[in-house]
C-alpha distance (Angstrom), angle and dihedral (degrees) to the residues before:
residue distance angle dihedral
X1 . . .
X2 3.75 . .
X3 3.64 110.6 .
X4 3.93 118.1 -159.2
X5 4.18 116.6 -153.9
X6 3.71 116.8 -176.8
X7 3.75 128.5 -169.1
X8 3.75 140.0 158.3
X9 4.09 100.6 85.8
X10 3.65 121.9 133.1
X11 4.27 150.3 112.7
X12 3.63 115.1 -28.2
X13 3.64 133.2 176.2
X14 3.50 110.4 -129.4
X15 4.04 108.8 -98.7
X16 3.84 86.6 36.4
X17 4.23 137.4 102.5
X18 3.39 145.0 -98.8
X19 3.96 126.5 172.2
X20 4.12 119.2 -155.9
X21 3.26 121.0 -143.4
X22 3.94 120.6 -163.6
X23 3.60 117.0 -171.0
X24 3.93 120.6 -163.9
X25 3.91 120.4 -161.3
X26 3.83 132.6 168.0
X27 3.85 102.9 40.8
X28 3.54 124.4 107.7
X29 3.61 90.3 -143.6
X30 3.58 122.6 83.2
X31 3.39 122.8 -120.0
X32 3.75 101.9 -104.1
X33 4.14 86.1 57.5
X34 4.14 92.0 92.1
X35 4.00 131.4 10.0
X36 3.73 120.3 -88.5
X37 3.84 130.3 -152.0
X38 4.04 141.5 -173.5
X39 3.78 112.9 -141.3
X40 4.06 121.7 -170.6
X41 3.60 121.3 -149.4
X42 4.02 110.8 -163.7
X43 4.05 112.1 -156.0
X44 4.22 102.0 -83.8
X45 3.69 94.9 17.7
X46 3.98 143.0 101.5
X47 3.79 114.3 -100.8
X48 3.89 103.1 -107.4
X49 3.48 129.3 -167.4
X50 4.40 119.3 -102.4
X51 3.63 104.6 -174.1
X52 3.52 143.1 -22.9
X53 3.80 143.0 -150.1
X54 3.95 120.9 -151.8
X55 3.98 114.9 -143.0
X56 3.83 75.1 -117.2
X57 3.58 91.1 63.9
X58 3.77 100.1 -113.4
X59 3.57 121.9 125.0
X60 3.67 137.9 -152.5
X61 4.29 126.5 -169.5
X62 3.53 146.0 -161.1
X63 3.71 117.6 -89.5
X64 3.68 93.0 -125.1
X65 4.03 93.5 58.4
X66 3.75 97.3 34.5
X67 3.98 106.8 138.9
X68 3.82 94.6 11.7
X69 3.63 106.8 59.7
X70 3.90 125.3 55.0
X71 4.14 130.8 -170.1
X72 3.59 120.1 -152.0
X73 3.81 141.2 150.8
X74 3.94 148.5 -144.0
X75 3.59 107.2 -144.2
X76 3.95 90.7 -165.6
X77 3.53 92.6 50.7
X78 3.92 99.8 43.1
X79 3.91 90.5 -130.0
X80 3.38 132.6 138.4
X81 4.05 121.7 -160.9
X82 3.37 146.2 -153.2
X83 3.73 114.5 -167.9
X84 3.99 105.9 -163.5
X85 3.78 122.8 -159.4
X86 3.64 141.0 176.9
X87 4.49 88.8 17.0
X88 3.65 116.0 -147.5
X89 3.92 129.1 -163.0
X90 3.60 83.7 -118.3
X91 4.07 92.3 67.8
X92 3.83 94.4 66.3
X93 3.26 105.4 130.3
X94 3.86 146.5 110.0
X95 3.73 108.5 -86.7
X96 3.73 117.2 -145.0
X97 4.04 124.5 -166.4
X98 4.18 108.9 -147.4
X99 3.57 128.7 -167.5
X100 3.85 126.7 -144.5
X101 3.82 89.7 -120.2
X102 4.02 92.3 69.8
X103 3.75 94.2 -89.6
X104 3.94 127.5 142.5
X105 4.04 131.0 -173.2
X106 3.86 125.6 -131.9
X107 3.67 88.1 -102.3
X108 3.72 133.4 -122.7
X109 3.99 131.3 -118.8
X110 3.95 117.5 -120.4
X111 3.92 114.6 -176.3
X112 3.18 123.4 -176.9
X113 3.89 118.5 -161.7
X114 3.83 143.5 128.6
Protein backbone atom coordinates (compact mmCIF):
# COMPACT_ATOMS: atom_id res chain seq x y z
CA UNK A 1 0.00 0.00 0.00
CA UNK A 2 1.51 3.18 -1.29
CA UNK A 3 1.85 5.61 1.39
CA UNK A 4 2.17 9.41 0.42
CA UNK A 5 4.17 11.87 3.15
CA UNK A 6 4.32 15.49 2.33
CA UNK A 7 6.38 18.16 3.96
CA UNK A 8 7.76 21.57 3.24
CA UNK A 9 4.59 23.91 4.29
CA UNK A 10 4.99 26.88 6.39
CA UNK A 11 4.86 31.12 6.87
CA UNK A 12 5.52 33.03 3.87
CA UNK A 13 5.49 36.59 3.12
CA UNK A 14 3.57 37.23 0.27
CA UNK A 15 6.03 37.60 -2.91
CA UNK A 16 8.17 34.85 -1.29
CA UNK A 17 8.83 30.71 -1.81
CA UNK A 18 8.03 27.61 -0.70
CA UNK A 19 9.07 24.17 -2.37
CA UNK A 20 6.77 20.82 -1.66
CA UNK A 21 8.14 17.88 -1.34
CA UNK A 22 5.96 14.61 -1.63
CA UNK A 23 7.55 11.50 -0.75
CA UNK A 24 5.97 8.07 -1.82
CA UNK A 25 7.01 4.77 -0.01
CA UNK A 26 5.55 1.22 -0.05
CA UNK A 27 4.65 0.70 -3.75
CA UNK A 28 6.42 -1.43 -5.96
CA UNK A 29 5.90 0.91 -8.66
CA UNK A 30 7.99 3.77 -9.18
CA UNK A 31 6.80 6.94 -9.14
CA UNK A 32 6.73 7.80 -12.79
CA UNK A 33 4.26 4.50 -13.22
CA UNK A 34 0.85 6.81 -12.76
CA UNK A 35 0.34 10.77 -12.67
CA UNK A 36 0.59 12.62 -9.43
CA UNK A 37 -1.08 15.90 -8.30
CA UNK A 38 -1.09 18.56 -5.27
CA UNK A 39 -4.55 19.85 -4.45
CA UNK A 40 -5.12 22.95 -1.89
CA UNK A 41 -8.09 23.19 0.12
CA UNK A 42 -8.53 26.90 1.58
CA UNK A 43 -10.77 26.95 4.95
CA UNK A 44 -14.70 27.02 3.39
CA UNK A 45 -13.72 25.87 0.03
CA UNK A 46 -13.63 22.68 -2.35
CA UNK A 47 -10.24 21.00 -2.58
CA UNK A 48 -9.03 21.95 -6.16
CA UNK A 49 -6.38 20.66 -8.00
CA UNK A 50 -2.64 22.96 -8.30
CA UNK A 51 -0.60 21.09 -10.65
CA UNK A 52 -0.12 17.89 -12.05
CA UNK A 53 2.51 15.58 -13.50
CA UNK A 54 1.55 12.84 -16.19
CA UNK A 55 3.52 9.40 -15.85
CA UNK A 56 4.53 10.78 -19.28
CA UNK A 57 6.11 13.61 -17.75
CA UNK A 58 3.84 16.37 -18.97
CA UNK A 59 2.23 18.63 -16.72
CA UNK A 60 -0.81 20.67 -16.62
CA UNK A 61 -1.78 23.68 -13.72
CA UNK A 62 -4.34 25.61 -12.25
CA UNK A 63 -5.14 28.87 -13.82
CA UNK A 64 -4.64 30.73 -10.68
CA UNK A 65 -0.83 29.50 -10.27
CA UNK A 66 0.04 29.42 -13.91
CA UNK A 67 3.73 30.90 -14.25
CA UNK A 68 4.44 30.80 -10.50
CA UNK A 69 4.13 27.34 -9.46
CA UNK A 70 6.07 24.34 -11.02
CA UNK A 71 5.60 20.25 -10.50
CA UNK A 72 8.42 18.05 -10.92
CA UNK A 73 9.78 14.72 -9.69
CA UNK A 74 12.90 12.54 -8.67
CA UNK A 75 12.23 9.18 -9.74
CA UNK A 76 15.20 7.83 -7.50
CA UNK A 77 14.03 9.53 -4.64
CA UNK A 78 10.19 8.78 -4.94
CA UNK A 79 9.38 12.58 -4.47
CA UNK A 80 7.17 14.64 -5.98
CA UNK A 81 7.59 18.67 -5.84
CA UNK A 82 6.02 21.65 -5.95
CA UNK A 83 8.30 24.58 -6.34
CA UNK A 84 6.15 27.78 -5.33
CA UNK A 85 7.05 31.29 -6.41
CA UNK A 86 5.84 34.72 -6.20
CA UNK A 87 3.14 33.46 -2.84
CA UNK A 88 -0.05 35.22 -2.61
CA UNK A 89 -2.54 35.43 0.41
CA UNK A 90 -4.82 33.82 -1.87
CA UNK A 91 -2.66 30.38 -1.85
CA UNK A 92 -3.39 29.60 1.84
CA UNK A 93 -4.39 26.50 1.89
CA UNK A 94 -3.58 22.86 2.90
CA UNK A 95 -1.63 21.27 0.14
CA UNK A 96 -2.23 17.64 -0.49
CA UNK A 97 0.13 15.29 -2.78
CA UNK A 98 -2.24 12.41 -4.65
CA UNK A 99 -1.21 9.47 -6.39
CA UNK A 100 -2.89 7.93 -9.51
CA UNK A 101 -3.51 4.70 -7.56
CA UNK A 102 -6.26 6.45 -5.22
CA UNK A 103 -3.78 7.55 -2.63
CA UNK A 104 -3.77 10.92 -0.59
CA UNK A 105 -1.03 12.47 1.95
CA UNK A 106 -1.78 13.93 5.45
CA UNK A 107 -1.48 17.28 3.98
CA UNK A 108 0.67 20.22 4.73
CA UNK A 109 -0.25 23.93 5.87
CA UNK A 110 0.91 26.89 3.53
CA UNK A 111 0.12 30.47 4.92
CA UNK A 112 0.73 33.15 3.31
CA UNK A 113 0.87 36.50 5.28
CA UNK A 114 3.01 39.62 5.91
Amino acid sequence: QEQLVESGGGLVQPGGSLRLSCVASGSIFSINAVAYGWYRQAPGKERELVARISSGGSTNYADSVKGRFTISRDNAKNTVYLQMNSLKPEDTAVYYCYSGWGNWGQGTQVTVSS
